[in-house]
C-alpha positions in Angstrom: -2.8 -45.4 14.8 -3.6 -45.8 11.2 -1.2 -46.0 8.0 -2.6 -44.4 5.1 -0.9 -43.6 2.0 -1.5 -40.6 -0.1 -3.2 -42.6 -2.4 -5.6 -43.6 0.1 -6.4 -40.3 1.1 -6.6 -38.2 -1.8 -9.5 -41.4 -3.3 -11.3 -41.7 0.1 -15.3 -41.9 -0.8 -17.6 -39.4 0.2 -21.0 -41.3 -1.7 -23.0 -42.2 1.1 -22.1 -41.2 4.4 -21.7 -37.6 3.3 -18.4 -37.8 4.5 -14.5 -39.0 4.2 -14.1 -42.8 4.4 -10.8 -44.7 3.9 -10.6 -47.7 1.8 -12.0 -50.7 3.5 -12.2 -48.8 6.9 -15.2 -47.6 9.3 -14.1 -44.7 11.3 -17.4 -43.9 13.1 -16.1 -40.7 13.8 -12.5 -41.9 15.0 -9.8 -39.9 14.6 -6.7 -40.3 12.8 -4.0 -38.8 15.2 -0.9 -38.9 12.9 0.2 -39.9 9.0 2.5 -39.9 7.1 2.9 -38.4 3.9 5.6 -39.1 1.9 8.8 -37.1 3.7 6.2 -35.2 5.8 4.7 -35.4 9.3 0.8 -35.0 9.2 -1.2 -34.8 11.4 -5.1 -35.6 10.1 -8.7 -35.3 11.9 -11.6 -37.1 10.5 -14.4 -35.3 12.5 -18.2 -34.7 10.7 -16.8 -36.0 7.4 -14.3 -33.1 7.0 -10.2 -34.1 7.2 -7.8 -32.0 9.0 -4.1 -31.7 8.1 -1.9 -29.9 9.3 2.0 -29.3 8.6 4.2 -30.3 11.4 4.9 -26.7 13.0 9.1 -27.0 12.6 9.3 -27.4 9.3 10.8 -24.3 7.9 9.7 -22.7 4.3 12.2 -23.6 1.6 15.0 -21.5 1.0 14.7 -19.3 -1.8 16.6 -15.9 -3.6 14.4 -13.7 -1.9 15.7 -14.9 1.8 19.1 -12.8 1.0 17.2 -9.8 0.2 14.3 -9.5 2.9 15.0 -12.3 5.6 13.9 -15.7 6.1 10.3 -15.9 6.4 8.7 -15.5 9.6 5.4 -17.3 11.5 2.2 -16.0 11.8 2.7 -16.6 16.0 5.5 -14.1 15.8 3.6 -11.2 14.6 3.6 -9.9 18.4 6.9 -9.7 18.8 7.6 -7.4 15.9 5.9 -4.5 17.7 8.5 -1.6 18.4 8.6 0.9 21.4 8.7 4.2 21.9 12.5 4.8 20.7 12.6 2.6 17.4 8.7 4.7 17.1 10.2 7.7 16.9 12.8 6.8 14.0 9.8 4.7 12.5 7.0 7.1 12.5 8.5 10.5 13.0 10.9 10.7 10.8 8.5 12.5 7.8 7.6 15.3 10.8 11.4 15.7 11.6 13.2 16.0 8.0 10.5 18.6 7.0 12.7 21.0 9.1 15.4 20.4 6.2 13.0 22.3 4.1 9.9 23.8 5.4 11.6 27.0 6.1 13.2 26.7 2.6 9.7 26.6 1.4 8.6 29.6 3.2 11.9 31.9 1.5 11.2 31.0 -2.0 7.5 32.4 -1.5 8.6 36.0 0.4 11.6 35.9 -2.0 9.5 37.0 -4.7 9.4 40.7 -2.6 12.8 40.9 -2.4 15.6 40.3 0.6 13.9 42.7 3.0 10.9 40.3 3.0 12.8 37.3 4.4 12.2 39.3 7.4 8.8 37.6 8.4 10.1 34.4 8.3 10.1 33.6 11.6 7.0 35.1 12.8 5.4 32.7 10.1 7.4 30.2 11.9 5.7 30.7 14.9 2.6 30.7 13.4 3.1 27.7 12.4 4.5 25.9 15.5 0.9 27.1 16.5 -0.9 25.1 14.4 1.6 22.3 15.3 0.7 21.7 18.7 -3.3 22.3 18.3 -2.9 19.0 15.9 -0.5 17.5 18.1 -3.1 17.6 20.7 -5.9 16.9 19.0 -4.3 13.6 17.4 -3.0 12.5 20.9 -6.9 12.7 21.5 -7.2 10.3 18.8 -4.5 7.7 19.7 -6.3 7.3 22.8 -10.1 7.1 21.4 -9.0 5.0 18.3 -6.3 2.5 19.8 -6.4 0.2 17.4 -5.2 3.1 14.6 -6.2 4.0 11.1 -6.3 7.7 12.2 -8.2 10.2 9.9 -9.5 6.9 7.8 -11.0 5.6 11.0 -12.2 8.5 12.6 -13.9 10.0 9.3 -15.7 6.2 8.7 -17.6 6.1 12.6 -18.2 10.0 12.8 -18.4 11.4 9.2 -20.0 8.3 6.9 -18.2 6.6 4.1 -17.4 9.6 1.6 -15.9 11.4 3.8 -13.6 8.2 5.4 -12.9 7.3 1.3 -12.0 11.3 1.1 -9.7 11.1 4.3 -8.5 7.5 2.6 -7.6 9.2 -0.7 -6.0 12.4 1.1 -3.5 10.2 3.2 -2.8 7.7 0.3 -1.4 10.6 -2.0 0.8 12.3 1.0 2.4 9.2 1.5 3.3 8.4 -1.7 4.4 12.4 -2.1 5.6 11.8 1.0 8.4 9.2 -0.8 8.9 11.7 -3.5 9.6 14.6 -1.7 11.1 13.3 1.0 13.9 11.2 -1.2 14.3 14.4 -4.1 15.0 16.5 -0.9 18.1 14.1 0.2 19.2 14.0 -3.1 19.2 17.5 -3.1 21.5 18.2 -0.2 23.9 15.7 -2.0 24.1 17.7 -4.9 24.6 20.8 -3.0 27.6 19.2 -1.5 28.9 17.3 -4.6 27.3 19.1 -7.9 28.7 16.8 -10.1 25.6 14.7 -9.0 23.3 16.8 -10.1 22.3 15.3 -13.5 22.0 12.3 -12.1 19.6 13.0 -9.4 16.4 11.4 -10.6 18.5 7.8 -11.0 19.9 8.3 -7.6 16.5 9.4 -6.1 14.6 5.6 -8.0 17.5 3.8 -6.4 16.8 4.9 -2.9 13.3 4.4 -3.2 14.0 1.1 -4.1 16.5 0.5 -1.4 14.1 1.6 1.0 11.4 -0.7 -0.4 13.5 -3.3 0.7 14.4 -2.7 4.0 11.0 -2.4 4.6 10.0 -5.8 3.2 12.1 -7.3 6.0 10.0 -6.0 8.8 8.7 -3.2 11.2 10.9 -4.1 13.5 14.1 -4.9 11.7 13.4 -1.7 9.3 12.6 0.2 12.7 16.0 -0.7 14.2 17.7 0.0 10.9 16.6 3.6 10.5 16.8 4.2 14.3 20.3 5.2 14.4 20.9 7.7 11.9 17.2 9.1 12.8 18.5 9.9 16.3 22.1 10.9 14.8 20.0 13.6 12.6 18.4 15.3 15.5 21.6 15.2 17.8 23.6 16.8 14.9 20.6 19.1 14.0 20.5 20.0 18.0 24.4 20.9 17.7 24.1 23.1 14.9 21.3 24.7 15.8 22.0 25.2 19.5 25.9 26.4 18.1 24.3 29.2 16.2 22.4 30.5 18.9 25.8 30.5 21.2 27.2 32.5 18.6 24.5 34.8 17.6 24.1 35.3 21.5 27.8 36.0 21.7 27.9 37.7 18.8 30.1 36.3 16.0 27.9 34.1 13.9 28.3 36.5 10.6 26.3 35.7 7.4 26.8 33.1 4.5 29.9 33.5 2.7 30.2 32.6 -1.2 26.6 33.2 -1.0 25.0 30.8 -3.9 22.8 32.7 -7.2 19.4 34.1 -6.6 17.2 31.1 -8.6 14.1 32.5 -7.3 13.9 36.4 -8.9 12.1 39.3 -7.6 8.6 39.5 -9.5 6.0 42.0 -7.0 8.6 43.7 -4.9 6.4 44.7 -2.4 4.6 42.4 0.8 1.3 41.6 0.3 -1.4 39.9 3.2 -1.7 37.1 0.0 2.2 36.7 -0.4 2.3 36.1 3.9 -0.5 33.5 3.2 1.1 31.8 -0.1 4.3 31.4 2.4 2.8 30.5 5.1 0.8 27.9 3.4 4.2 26.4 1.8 5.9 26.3 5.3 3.2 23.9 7.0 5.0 20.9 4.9 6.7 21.0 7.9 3.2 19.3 9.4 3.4 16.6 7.1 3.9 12.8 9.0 2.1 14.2 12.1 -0.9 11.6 11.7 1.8 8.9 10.4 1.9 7.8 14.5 -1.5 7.8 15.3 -2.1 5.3 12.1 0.0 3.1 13.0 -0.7 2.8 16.5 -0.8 -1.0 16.1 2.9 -1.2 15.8 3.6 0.0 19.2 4.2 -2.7 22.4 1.5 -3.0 25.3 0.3 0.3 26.4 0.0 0.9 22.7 -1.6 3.7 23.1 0.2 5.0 25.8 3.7 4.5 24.0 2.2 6.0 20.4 1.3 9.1 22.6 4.2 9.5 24.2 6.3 9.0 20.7 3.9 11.8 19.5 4.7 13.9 22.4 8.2 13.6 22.1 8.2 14.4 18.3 6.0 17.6 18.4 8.8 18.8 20.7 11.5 18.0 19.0 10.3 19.3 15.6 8.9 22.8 17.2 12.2 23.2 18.6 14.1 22.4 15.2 11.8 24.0 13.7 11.7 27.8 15.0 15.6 27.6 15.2 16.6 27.1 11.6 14.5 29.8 10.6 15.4 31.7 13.6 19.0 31.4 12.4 18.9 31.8 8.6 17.4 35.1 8.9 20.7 36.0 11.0 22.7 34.6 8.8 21.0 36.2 5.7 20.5 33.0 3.6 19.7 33.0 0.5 17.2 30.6 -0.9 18.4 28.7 -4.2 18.3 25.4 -6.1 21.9 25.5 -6.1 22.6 25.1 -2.1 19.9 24.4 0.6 19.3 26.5 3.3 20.4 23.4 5.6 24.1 23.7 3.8 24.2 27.8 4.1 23.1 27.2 7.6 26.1 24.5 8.5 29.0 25.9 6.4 28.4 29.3 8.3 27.9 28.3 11.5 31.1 26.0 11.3 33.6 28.2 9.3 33.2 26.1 6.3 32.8 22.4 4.5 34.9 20.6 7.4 33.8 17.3 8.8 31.2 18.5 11.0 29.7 20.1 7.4 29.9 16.6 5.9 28.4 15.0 8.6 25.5 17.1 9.5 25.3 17.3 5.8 25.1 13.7 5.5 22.4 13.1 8.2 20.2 15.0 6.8 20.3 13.5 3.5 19.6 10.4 5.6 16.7 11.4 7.9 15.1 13.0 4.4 15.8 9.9 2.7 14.5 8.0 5.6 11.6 10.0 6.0 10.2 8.3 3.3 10.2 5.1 6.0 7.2 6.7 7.8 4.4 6.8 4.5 6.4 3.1 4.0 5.2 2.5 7.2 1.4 3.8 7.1 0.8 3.4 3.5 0.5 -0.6 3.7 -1.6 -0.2 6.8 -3.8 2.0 5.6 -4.7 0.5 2.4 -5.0 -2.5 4.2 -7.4 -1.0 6.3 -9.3 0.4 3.6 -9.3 -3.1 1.5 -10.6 -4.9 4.2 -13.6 -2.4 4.0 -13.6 -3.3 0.4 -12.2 -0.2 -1.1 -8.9 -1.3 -2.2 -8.2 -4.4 -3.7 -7.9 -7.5 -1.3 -4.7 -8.4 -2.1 -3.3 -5.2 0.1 -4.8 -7.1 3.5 -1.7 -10.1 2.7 1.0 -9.8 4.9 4.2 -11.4 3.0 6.9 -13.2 4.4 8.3 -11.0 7.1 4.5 -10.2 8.5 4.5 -6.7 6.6 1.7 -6.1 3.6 4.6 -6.2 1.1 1.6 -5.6 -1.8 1.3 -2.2 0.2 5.3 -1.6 0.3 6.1 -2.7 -3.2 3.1 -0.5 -4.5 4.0 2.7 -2.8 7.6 2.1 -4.1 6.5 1.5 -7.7 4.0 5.0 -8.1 6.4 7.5 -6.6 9.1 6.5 -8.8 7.2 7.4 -11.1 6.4 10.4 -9.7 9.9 11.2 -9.2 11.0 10.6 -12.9 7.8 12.8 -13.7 8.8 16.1 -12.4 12.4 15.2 -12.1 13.1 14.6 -8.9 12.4 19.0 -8.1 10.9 19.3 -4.4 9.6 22.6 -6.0 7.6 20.9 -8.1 6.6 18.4 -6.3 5.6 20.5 -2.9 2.5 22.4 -4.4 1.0 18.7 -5.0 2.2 17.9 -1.4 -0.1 19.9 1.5 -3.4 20.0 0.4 -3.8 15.7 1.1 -2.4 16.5 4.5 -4.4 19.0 5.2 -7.6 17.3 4.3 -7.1 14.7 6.6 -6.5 16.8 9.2 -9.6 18.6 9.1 -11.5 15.7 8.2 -9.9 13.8 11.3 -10.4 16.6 13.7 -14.1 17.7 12.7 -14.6 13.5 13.1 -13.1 13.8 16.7 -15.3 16.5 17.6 -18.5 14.5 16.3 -17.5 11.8 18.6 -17.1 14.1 21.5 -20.5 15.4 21.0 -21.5 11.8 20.9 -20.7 11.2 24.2 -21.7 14.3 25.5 -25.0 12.9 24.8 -24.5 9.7 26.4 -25.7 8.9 29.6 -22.8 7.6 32.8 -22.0 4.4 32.5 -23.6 4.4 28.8 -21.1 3.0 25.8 -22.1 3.0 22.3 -19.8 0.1 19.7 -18.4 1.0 17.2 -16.4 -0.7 14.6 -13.1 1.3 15.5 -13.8 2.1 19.0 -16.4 2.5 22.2 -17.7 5.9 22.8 -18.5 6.6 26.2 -19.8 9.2 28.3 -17.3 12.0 28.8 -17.4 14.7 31.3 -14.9 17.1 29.5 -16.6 16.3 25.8 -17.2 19.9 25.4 -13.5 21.2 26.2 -12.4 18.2 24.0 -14.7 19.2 21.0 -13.7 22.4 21.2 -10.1 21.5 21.3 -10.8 19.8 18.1 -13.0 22.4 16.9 -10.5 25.1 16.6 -8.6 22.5 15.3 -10.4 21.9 12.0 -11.2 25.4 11.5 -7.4 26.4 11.3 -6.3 23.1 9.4 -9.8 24.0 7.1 -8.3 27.6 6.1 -4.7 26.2 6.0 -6.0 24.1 3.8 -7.9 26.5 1.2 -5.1 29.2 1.3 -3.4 26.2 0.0 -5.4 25.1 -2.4 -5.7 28.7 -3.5 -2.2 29.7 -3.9 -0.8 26.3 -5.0 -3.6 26.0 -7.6 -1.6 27.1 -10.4 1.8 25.7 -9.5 0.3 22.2 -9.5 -2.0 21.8 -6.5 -4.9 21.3 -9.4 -3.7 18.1 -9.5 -4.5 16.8 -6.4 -7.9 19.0 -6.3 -8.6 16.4 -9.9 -6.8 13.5 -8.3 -8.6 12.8 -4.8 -12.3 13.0 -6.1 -10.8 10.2 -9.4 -9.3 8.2 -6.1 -12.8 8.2 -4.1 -14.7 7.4 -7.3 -12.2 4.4 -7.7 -12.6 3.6 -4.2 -16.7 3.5 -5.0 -16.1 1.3 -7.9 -14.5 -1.4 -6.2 -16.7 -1.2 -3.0 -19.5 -1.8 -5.8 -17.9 -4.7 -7.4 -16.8 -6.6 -3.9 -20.9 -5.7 -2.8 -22.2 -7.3 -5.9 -19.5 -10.1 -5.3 -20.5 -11.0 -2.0 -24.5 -10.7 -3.0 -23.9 -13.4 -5.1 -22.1 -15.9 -3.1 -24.5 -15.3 0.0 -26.0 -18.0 1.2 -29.1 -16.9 2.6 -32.1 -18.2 0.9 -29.9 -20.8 -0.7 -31.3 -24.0 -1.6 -29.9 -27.1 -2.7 -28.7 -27.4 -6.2 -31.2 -29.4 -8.4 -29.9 -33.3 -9.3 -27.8 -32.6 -12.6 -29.9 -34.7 -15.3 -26.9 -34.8 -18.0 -23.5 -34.3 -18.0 -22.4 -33.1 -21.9 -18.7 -33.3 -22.2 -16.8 -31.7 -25.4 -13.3 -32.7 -25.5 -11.3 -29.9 -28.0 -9.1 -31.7 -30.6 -6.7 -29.9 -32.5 -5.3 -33.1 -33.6 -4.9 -36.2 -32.4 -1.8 -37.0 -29.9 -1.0 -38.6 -26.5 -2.3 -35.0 -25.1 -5.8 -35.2 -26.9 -6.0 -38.6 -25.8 -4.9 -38.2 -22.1 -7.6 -35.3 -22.7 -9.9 -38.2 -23.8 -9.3 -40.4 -21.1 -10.1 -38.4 -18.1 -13.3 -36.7 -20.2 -14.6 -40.4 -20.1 -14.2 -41.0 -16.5 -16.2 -37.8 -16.0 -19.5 -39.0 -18.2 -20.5 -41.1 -21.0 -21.4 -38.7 -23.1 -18.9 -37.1 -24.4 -18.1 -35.8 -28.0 -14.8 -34.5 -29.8 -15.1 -31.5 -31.8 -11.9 -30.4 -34.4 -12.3 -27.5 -36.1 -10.5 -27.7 -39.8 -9.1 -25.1 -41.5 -7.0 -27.6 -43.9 -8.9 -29.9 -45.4 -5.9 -32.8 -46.0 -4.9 -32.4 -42.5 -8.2 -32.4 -41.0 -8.7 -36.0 -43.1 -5.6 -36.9 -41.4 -7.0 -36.4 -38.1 -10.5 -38.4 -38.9 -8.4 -41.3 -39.8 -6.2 -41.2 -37.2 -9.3 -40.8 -34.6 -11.1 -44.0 -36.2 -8.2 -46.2 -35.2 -7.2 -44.1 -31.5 -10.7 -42.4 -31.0 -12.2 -45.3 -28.6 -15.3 -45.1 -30.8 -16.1 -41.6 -28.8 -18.0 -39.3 -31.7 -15.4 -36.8 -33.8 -17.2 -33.4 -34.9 -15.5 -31.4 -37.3 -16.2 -27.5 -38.0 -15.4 -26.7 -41.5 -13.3 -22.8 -41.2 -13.1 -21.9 -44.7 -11.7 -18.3 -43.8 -9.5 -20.5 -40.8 -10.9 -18.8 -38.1 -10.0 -21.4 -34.9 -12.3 -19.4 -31.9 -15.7 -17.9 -33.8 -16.7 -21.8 -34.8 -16.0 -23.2 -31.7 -17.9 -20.7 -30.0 -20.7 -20.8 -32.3 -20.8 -24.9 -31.6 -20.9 -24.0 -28.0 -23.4 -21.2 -28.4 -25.4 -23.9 -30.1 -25.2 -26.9 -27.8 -26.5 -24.0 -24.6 -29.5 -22.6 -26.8 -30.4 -26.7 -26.8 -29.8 -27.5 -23.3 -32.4 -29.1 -21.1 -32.8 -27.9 -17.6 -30.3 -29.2 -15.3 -28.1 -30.0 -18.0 -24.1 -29.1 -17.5 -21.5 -28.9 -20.7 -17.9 -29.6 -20.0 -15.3 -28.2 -21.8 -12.0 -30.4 -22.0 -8.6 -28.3 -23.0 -5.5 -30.2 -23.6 -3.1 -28.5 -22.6 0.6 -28.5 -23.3 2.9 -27.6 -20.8 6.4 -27.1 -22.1 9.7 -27.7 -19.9 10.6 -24.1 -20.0 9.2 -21.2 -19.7 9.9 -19.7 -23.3 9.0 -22.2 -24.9 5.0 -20.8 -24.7 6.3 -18.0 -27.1 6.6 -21.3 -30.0 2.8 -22.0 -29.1 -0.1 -20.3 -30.7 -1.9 -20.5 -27.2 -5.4 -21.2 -28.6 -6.1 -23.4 -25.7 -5.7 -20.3 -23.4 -7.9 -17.5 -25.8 -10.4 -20.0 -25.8 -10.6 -20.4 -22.3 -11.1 -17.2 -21.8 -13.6 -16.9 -24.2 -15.6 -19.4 -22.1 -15.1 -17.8 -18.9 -18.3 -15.6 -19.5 -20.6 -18.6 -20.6 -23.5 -19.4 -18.4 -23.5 -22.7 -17.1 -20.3 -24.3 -18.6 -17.4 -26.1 -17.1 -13.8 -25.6 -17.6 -11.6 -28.3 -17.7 -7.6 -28.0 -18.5 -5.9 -31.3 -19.0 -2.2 -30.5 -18.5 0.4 -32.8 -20.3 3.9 -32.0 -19.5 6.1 -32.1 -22.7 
């Protein structure tokens, strides 16, 4: 065992032997097992001339302020044990699906509202309609879970079947429904809150940022611990929503269920008074927001425990059912009941107070779940926004801070990002899921077709494959399938429905707002492109095939920046001269008296190193300097490297830059884009 000091390793020579030699030692490729570094254990490898350390394993992070808000941080080794299973999935992932029935069938009474009360009549048959194209997705993403296990869903699917502007399209489409997602999902709770306390009405859109917020940082601590959080008043939603619903349908059946008393004000007037195949398609079109989260599981299949796939499929499984079910009975019972749709009081609270004689504690607290599961159905797009854009900036679509996992193993850049634009979306059209719905369907809805037409592709694929044949992907192996063309026909239908879904949508939405996400997704691809560009050229650049050595570096031409002359120019000084022996200082004066000050002053501390000074008669500081520099690279010889050495003070706090002029730092910048120089800051702590 050797003993080497910090010191000692931080100055070991690399001159001759191309490689890391300590002081007055040959290691002939020995190794150094263990050292210590000041407090720390280290352990260190001197193998081929490259040292090895590494922290001792037990040392925990230092404790900081954000350990009471997300958790103490966890290791990189732990990651597997934050997958969830199929009950914590459900809460996780499904939640967006299952709080949709708070308002889908909302949605779909505003639109035949507009015919009068005797249109309210189809809204169950629309229902069903819809529970229709429900489980033709549900199947066709359980297809996917098992073809893609390793998730992304749509994203995925459209990037090995479709091609890369389709995958960016799919990409864009999912990004916006989950941060809509947040916004409607949270305006919606706080919407049933202020239909059971009004007086919090005005105060909706602070209400709805806070929760956004406070959801932000539940997430932050973890799948799993977010997972367990949500699980319980996820699972006390659909028990409460099962009550209520199968209550009604005891009492309609026996046949004293009534209608809504104190009924609240029409908001939503009669305009065409007659039904129209257009008005059926403009409601329809606004109740498939009750389709919205059903990708979210097979995205995130990654998050599941061993069978993943298995167990995501399942969890989709059980929340098809459960949201069918839901579903087809609220609509079922608020055409009994005669509800009336209105800003003033959800169709969820008409629904409640009638089949429970009232606003009694069973009101309050089926009242009060739903305000959860909506708020908490903005955990699912927190959930599969982060792994998606991860995803997509590890293609290089997204910038590549989204692939960092924080502290807790989650991509907090993803969570925090999500959290940040649909607060502002939320203050935007004040917190209104009216408002806010017409920008919601028409992202979903693109995925879906884009993910289904991209699994029938792939079953084509492998109808084309021979037994036994496999073809690699990047997200998956295609194999030979015997069933491919049941299975591409499944799919098939699939993207033909969720293709007209999806243009009635666009059509009758278009003026209320769905414009903006027809604009919005082809600006998001084209962003997308940009940075895919930019990471391309990037990595061109850095390659290193064809690269050959660097040629010897014939001169070394250090300028050391003087404002004036201190113990910070001179520490400046000082290392500039262990770097080369040529080396100049250049002042630029815009006083003359002061600038005289600073010649004399560098005769007697300048070490006999050359002072330049710039006369700046209008007392410009940058434009000389960078027209001395401009000068001194039109007269380089080949080979030839300049040095630029910056003082820099660094003050105790923080603040204290505001007193500074920062010249130091504009010129730096300046520099950046200068072939062929060096930038050197010489920090002195003041």
């Amino acid at each position: 065992m050797t003993n080497l000091s910090l010191k000692n390793i931080l100055f070991w020579s690399s001159d001759k032997t191309n490689g890391l030699l300590p002081p007055r030692h040959e290691t002939n490729g020995a190794r150094v097992t263990r050292e210590k570094i000041g407090c720390e254990q280290m352990k260190s490898e001197v193998l081929r001339g490259t040292a090895i350390f590494e922290p001792d394993i037990h040392q925990a992070p230092p404790k900081s302020w954000r350990n009471l808000l997300i958790g103490h941080p966890l290791p990189t080794a732990d990651a597997p044990n934050q997958t969830i299973g199929k009950l914590v999935g459900l809460a996780v992932f499904a939640s967006d699906a299952l709080s949709s029935t708070a308002y889908a069938t909302q949605e779909i009474m505003v639109i035949l509202a507009a015919a009068g009360s005797g249109a309210l009549g189809n809204v169950f048959p629309i229902s069903l309609a819809i529970v229709a194209l429900i489980i033709i997705v549900s199947i066709s993403y359980e297809q996917t879970i098992h073809a893609y296990p390793g998730g992304g869903g749509a994203y995925i699917v459209a990037r090995d079947n479709l091609g890369e502007l389709p995958a960016q399209t799919a990409g864009a489409a999912l990004l916006t429904d989950y941060i809509l997602t947040v916004a409607v999902s949270i305006s919606s709770g706080i919407a049933q809150i202020a239909s059971a306390f009004p007086g919090l009405y005005p105060y909706r859109v602070e209400i709805a940022v806070g929760m956004v917020f406070l959801v932000m940082l539940i997430n932050l601590r973890g799948v799993k611990e977010s997972g367990i959080t949500f699980a319980i008043p996820t699972y006390f939603f659909v028990v409460s929503m099962f009550i209520t619903v199968g209550w009604g349908i005891l009492r309609f059946i026996t046949g004293n269920l009534g209608t809504v008393t104190n009924p609240p004000a029409e908001t939503f007037p009669v305009t065409i008074g007659v039904i129209t195949p257009f008005l059926l398609l403009h409601a329809f079109s606004s109740g498939t927001s009750a389709m919205t989260g059903i990708e979210a599981i097979s995205n995130g299949i990654t998050a599941f425990k061993e069978p993943r796939s298995k167990n995501a499929g399942i969890t989709l499984i059980w929340m098809a059912g459960i949201l069918s079910t839901l579903f087809l009975g609220i609509s079922f019972l608020s055409g009994q009941i005669r509800a009336v749709p209105s800003e003033a009081e959800t169709i969820i609270s008409q629904l409640t107070r009638t089949i429970f004689n009232g606003q009694g504690p069973i009101y309050l607290a089926v009242i009060g779940g739903t305000t959860v599961i909506l708020i908490m159905a903005a955990n699912t797009a927190f959930a599969d926004f982060p792994r998606l854009s991860a995803l997509q900036a590890y293609d290089g679509f997204l910038p590549k801070q989204l692939t960092f996992r924080g502290s807790r193993l989650v991509y907090s850049w993803g969570i925090v990002s999500l959290a940040i634009i649909a607060s502002i979306m939320i203050i935007v059209f004040q917190a209104s899921v009216t408002r806010l719905i017409p920008l919601y369907a028409i992202g979903v809805f693109m995925s879906f077709t884009l993910s289904q037409t991209g699994m029938a592709r792939r079953w084509w694929k492998s109808g084309h494959l021979q037994p036994g044949e496999q073809v690699v992907e990047p997200g998956s192996i295609v194999t030979h399938d015997h069933r491919w063309k049941l299975k591409m026909v499944i799919n098939g239908f699939g993207a033909i429905c969720t293709l007209v879904v999806m243009i009635v949508f666009a059509i009758t939405k278009f003026k209320d707002g769905a414009w903006v996400i027809v604009i919005l997704i082809p600006t998001l691809v084209f962003g997308f492109s940009t940075i895919h560009r930019h990471y391309t050229r990037l990595a061109r650049k850095l390659s290193l095939e064809h690269y050959a050595s660097p040629a010897h570096i014939s001169r070394n031409r250090v300028i050391v920046l003087v404002a004036g002359v201190h113990r910070g120019s001179l520490a400046a000084l000082t290392f500039a001269r262990t770097i080369s022996a040529d080396v100049t200082a250049v002042h630029v004066s815009v006083n003359p008296q002061e600038s005289q000050k600073v010649r004399d002053k560098w005769s007697m501390f300048g070490e006999g190193v050359r002072l330049v000074v710039l006369d700046s008669p209008y007392r410009l500081l940058i434009e000389p300097m960078m027209d001395y520099i401009q000068m001194l690279i039109s007269r380089r010889t080949p080979n030839e490297i300049i040095t630029i050495v910056v003082p820099l003070f660094v003050p105790s706090h923080w603040w204290e830059n505001l007193l500074h002029n920062q010249t130091a730092l504009l010129l730096r910048f300046a520099l950046l884009f200068k072939p062929g120089i060096v930038i050197v800051e010489v920090p002195y702590q003041v």
